[in-house]
VOGUDO-556017 format. One record per residue (C-alpha): z, x, y. Coordinates in Angstrom, 1 decimal, always signed. Each point is the difference from the previous one (the first is absolute). Layout:
SITE, Z, X, Y
...
end
This chain:
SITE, +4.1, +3.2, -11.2
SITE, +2.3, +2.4, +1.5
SITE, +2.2, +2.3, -2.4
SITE, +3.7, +0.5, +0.5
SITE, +1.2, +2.7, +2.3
SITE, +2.8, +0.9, -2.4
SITE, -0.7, -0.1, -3.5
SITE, -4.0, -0.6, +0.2
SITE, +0.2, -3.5, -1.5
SITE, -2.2, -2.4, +0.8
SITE, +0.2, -2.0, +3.3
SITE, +0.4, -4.1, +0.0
SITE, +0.1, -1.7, +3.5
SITE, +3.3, -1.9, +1.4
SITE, -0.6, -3.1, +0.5
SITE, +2.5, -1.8, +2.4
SITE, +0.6, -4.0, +1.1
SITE, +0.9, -2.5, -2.2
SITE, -2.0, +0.3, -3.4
SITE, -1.9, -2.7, -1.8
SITE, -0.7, -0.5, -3.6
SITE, -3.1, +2.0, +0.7
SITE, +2.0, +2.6, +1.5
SITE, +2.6, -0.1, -2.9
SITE, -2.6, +0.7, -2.7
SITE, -1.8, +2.7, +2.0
SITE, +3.5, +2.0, +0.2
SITE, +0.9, -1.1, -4.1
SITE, -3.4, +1.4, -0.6
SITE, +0.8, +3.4, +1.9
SITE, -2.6, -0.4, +2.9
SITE, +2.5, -0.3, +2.9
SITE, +3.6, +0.2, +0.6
SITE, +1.6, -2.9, +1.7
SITE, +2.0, +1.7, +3.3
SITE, +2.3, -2.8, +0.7
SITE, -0.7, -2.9, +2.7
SITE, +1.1, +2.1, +3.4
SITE, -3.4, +1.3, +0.8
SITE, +0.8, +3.4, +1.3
SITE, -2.3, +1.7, +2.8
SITE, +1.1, +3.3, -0.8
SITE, +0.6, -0.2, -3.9
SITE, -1.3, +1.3, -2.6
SITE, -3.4, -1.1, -1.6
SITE, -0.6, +1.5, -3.2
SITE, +2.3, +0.8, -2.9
SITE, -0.8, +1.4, -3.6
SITE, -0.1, -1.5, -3.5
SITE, +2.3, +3.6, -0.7
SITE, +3.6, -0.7, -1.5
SITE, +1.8, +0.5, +3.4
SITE, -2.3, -1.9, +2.1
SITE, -0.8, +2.2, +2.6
SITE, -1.1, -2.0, +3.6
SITE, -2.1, +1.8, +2.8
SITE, -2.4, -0.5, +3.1
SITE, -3.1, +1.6, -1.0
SITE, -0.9, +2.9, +2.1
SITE, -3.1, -1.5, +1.6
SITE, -1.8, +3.0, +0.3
SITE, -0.3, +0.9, -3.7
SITE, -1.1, -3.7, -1.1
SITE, -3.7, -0.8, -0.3
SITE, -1.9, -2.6, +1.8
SITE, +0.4, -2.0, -3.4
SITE, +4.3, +0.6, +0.4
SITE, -0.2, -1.0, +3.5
SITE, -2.5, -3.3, -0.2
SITE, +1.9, -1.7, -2.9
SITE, +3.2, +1.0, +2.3
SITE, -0.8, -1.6, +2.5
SITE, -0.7, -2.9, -1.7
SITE, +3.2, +0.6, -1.7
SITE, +1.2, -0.3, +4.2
SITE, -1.7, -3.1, +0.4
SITE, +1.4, -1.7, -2.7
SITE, +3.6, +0.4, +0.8
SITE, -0.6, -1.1, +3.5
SITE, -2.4, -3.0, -1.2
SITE, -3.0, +1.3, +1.5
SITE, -3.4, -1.6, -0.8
SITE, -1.7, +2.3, +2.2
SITE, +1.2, +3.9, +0.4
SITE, -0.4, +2.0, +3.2
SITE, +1.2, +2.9, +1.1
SITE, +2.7, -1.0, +2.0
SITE, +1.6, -1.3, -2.9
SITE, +0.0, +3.5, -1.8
SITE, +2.4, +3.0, +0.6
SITE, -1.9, +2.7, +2.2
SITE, +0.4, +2.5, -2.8
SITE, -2.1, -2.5, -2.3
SITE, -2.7, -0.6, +2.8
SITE, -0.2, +3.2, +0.7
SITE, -0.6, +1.0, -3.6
SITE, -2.5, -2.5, -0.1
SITE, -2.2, +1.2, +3.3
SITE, +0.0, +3.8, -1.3
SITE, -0.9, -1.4, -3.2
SITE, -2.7, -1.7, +1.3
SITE, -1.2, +2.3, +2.3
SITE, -0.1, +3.1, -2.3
SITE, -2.1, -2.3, -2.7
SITE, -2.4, -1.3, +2.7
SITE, -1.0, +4.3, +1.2
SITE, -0.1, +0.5, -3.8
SITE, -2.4, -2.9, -0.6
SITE, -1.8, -0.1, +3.5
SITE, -4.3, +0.7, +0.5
SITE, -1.4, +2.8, +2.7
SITE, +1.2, +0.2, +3.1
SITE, -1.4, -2.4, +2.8
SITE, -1.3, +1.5, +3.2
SITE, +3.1, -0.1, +1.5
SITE, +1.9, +1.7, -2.3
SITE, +1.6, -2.8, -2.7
SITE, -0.3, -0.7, -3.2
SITE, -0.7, -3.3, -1.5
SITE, +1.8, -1.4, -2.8
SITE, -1.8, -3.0, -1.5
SITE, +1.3, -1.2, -3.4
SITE, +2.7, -1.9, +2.4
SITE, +3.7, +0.3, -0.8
SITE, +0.6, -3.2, -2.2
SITE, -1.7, +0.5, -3.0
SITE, +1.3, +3.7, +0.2
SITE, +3.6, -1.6, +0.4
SITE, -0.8, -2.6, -2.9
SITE, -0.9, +2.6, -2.4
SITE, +2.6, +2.3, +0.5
SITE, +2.6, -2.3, +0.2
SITE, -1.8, -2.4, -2.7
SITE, +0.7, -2.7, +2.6
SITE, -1.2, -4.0, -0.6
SITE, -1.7, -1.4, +2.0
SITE, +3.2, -1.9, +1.0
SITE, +2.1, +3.2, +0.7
SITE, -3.2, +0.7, +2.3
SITE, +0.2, -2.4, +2.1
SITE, +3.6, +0.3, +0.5
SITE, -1.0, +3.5, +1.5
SITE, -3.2, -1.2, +2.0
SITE, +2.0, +0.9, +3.2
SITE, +1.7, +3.2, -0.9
SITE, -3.5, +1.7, -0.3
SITE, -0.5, -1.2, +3.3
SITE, +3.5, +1.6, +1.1
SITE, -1.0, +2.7, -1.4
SITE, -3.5, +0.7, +1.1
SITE, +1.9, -0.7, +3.7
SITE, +2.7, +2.6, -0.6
SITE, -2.8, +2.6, -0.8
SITE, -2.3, -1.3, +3.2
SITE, +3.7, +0.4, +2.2
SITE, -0.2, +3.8, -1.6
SITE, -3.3, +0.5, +1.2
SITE, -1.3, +0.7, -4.1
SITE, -2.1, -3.0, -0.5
SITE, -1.3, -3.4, +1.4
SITE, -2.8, -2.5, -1.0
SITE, -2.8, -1.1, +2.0
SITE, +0.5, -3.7, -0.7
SITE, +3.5, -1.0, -1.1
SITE, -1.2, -2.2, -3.3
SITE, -2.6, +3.2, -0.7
SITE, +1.5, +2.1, -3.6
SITE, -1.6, +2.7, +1.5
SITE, +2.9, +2.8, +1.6
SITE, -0.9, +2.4, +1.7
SITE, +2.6, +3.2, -0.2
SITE, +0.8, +3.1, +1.2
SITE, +2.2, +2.8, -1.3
SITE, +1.8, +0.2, +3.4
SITE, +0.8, -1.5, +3.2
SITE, -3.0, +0.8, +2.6
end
């Protein structure tokens, strides 16, 4: 979880919409804070458990892939997604997430193929479920944004697969 900008506290996320009973107990239980029912594009999504309640947008490019996965199921929630792509996700968040990727696929890729890639084959899913410690549930809610993703880094020119359902990327560190 995200720390406070201010005073270092620990970060809860801001939940917004009309709260069930579920809801309720999660925020009396100090796991979220209930935002109000105006679902705000632009407001903020995390606050501390610190006396003065501090509220922020994280700065996407210091949270992990762990920060960023469970945020944007954080995103889909609000909206009442059941599946999560990228379009639904603020660029800074995608973004965080295709760097993130990237970076972890050249640091966990084999050789180089003949014409100059690497291959990445443990597959980004189970790297995303363990780092996020993801259910199989909050998986399949992100099924497609690995695809986004993967198609953000081919549009870049820094990876592709041969066969879209393959788990095998292949990667490069840039753009040919």
């Amino acid at each position: 979880m995200p720390t406070c900008p201010e005073c270092g506290a620990e970060g809860v996320p801001i939940v917004y919409g009309m709260p069930g009973s579920e809801l309720i107990a999660e925020e009396e239980a100090g796991r979220v804070v209930l935002g109000g029912c105006v679902i705000e594009e632009e407001g903020p999504t995390w606050a501390c458990k610190g006396p003065d309640q501090h509220c922020w947008v994280p700065e996407v490019g210091s949270m992990q892939v762990a920060d960023l996965l469970h945020e944007a199921l954080r995103i889909g929630d609000d909206r009442g997604l059941t599946q999560i792509r990228g379009r639904h996700l603020p660029d800074g968040l995608m973004a965080g997430l295709v760097r993130q990727t990237h970076e972890y696929a050249l640091a966990h890729a084999a050789a180089d193929t003949r014409d100059g890639w690497l291959v990445y084959r443990e597959g980004i899913e189970p790297w995303w479920r363990k780092a996020g410690d993801l259910t199989d549930h909050e998986c399949a809610r992100i099924f497609h944004l690995r695809t986004d993703v993967v198609k953000q880094l081919a549009e870049q020119g820094l990876a592709y697969r041969r066969h879209p359902r393959s788990t095998l990327l292949y990667v490069r560190r840039t753009a040919a």
